[in-house]
Structure formats: structure tokens, C-alpha cells
C-alpha angles and dihedrals in degrees: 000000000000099000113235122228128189117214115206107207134018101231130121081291097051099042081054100050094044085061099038087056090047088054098053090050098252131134117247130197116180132193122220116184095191123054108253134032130252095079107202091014099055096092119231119204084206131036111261106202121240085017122106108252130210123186121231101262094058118134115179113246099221125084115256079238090050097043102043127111105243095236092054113051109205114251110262090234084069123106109237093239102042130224105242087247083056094052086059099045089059087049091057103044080051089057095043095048090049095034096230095157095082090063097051130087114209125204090023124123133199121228115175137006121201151161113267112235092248084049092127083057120036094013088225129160136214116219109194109198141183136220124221079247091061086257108157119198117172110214131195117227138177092221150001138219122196122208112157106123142234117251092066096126140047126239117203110171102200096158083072099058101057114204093025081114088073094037100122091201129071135279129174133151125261089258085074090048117117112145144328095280113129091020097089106128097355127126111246134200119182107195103212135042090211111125098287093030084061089039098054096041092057087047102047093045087068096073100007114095086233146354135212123200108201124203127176093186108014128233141225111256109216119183115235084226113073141188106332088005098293122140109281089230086067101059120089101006098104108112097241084060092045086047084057093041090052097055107039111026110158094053089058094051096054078052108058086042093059083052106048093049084055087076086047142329106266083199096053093056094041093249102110110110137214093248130075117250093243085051105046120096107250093248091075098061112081120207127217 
């Protein structure tokens, strides 16, 4: 008997898991709360709570190359570091070619997961959804994949920041952020140099009298453009370069970091953390 699987999202994940599980010969049924595919790359012109946000100026980091599923080529005409709307573009033209929309249930939430009774048994789960109607079912599956993502909600600290409950001005976290309207002439400050952090501050600095960019540990700054103008996630990744890497680490590390403070000293402008580039997680590199 063909084994049922229930996918929760619609996102790059959930598209791939609904074909993983087609390939294998299994039935897939996948949820999808909102009413269209490409989770955090389908753009929202407002924030939609519990859902993953991007802002209008955003351009993937990694190369099309880099970012493509192995089995769906991205289209040349491409740019190598793709416009979110392109992103999704790609998205779409992967569920078309492999007709995934069938499989997918939009507007429907899920609302519990749990072990059937017999679990010890048949291993079975019980997947309990909503309509946008308020229409519950409750479904048994073999299996379930979950692929809802993980920057869903917003974290703002503001215990750490005393006195910001008698700051006049305006304060919100990244997650908010859409676009440069209403910071024409303000002061900014943007508080991480994390990816959006980096993002926000450029584009803000276009229309604010003045940005801050504000680090508490630094970070290394790598150009999306490499040697000869190919993507930088392209250079040093052949195996006879991560052979190298493997065995001697610290000298090319040394290395990337010479290299990196050639564009500019990270200790002249009071970037360069305490961490090596090979070490560091990758949130605390920022790419231009």
C-alpha cells in the first residue's frame, strides 16, 4: 500500500519534499496556510504575522548556481544573485515542470500533530487542519514532513535597551521592515550587522540624514562578485581547494582574511571580529 505523507508549508522545503516524496512513489499531501507558494520569498506588502517577511530590495546572496536545486537548472537570463521576485519566479517554473500544485492545499492551516493511538503499531500520525471557513478535518498519515521555517517571529529584546520606553522616535525589528518610506531625513540607527542588518542600513542610507550601523562583535564583509567577476560562492569550493582547506586550515584562513582586508581594513573601520573567517558562523559575515 503506497505510504501517505503530509507536507506542512509550501516554501522551497516543502516544493522539495513534495517531489522527494513523488519520486519515491509515495502520496503527498501538503498544507499551505497562506494562498500561494515561495514562503519567505513570496513578498508581502504587509507583515503577515507567524509568516517569515522580506523587504523589497532584497537580492539572494547565493549564486543561482549555488542556490538551484540539481534537477532544475535556473533559467541564463538570470542574474547570478537573484531579486527576491526572481527567486520566486524560479520556485514557480520548479513546481510547474514537476506539476506540484496539484499536491498542495492552499488556505489551510495545521493545527495539531500527534501520534495515532495504534502509533507503536502502525507508526501513524494524525494531522488536525483548518479552512479559511473555519472548517476543521482531521487526516491519518505515515509520515510527516515539516517545513515551516524558522524566521517566523520576530525577537526584539527591549529589555535590553533601558530607557527605549521614553524614546519619541520609532523603533521596530527587521521583520517590519518593507521599504525606505517614512525614513526620509531621520536618524537611523540599525542595531546588527547580521545579512538584513547590512541590507537595511545601505538602503536606508540612500534617503536618511544619517545611519548607523551598530555591531557588538563585528563581522567579516565578503562581496557577492569574486575573482574575474564570478560569484564569490564559486571560488574555492572545488575539492582539490577543500582538500587544501582540510588540511591546513589556519593558513587559509590567514589567507581569506588577507584577502578580505584588501578591499578594506576591517580594523581600520572597527569591523574586524574577534573570530577567523573559517570559524565564524556564517551569520556573522555580511555580504555586499
Amino acid at each position: 500500500m503506497v505510504q501517505k505523507v503530509a507536507v506542512i508549508g509550501a516554501g522551497p522545503s516543502g516544493l522539495t519534499s513534495i517531489k522527494a516524496c513523488l519520486d519515491e512513489g509515495l502520496e503527498p499531501t501538503c498544507f499551505e496556510s497562506s494562498h500561494d507558494i515561495g514562503g519567505l520569498w513570496r513578498f508581502k506588502e504587509k507583515p503577515e504575522p507567524g509568516r517569515a517577511n522580506i523587504y523589497q530590495s532584497v537580492v539572494i546572496n547565493s549564486s543561482k548556481e549555488m542556490m538551484a536545486f540539481s534537477d532544475f537548472p535556473p533559467l541564463a537570463e538570470l542574474p547570478n544573485n537573484m531579486h527576491h521576485s526572481e527567486v520566486l519566479l524560479y520556485l514557480r517554473l520548479y513546481a510547474k515542470a514537476f506539476k506540484l500544485l496539484q499536491h498542495i492545499q492552499f488556505q489551510t492551516t495545521v493545527l495539531r500533530v500527534r501520534q495515532t493511538p495504534d502509533f507503536a503499531v502502525t507508526g501513524q500520525w494524525e494531522v488536525e487542519t483548518e479552512r479559511g471557513a473555519g472548517q476543521r478535518e482531521s487526516h491519518i498519515f505515515d509520515a510527516v514532513i515539516v517545513c515551516t521555517g524558522h524566521f517566523t517571529q520576530p525577537h526584539l529584546p527591549l529589555r535590553d535597551f533601558p530607557g527605549i520606553e521614553s524614546f519619541e522616535g520609532r523603533y521596530f525589528h527587521s521583520w517590519e521592515y518593507r521599504n525606505t518610506e517614512g525614513m526620509q531625513g531621520k536618524r537611523v540607527v540599525v542595531i546588527g550587522i547580521g545579512n538584513s542588518g547590512g541590507d537595511i542600513a545601505v538602503d536606508i542610507s540612500g534617503v536618511a540624514e544619517k545611519v548607523y550601523l551598530s555591531t557588538r562583535s563585528g563581522a567579516w564583509v565578503v562581496s557577492r562578485v569574486g575573482r574575474g567577476g564570478f560569484p564569490a560562492d564559486l571560488v574555492g569550493t572545488s575539492r582539490m581547494h577543500v582538500m587544501i582547506q582540510k588540511l591546513f586550515p589556519s593558513w587559509v584562513n590567514r589567507m581569506v582574511e588577507k584577502k578580505l582586508n584588501e578591499a578594506f581594513d576591517h580594523t581600520l573601520y572597527g569591523l574586524k571580529p574577534k573570530h577567523g573567517f573559517l570559524v565564524a558562523d556564517f551569520l556573522h559575515r555580511f555580504l555586499l
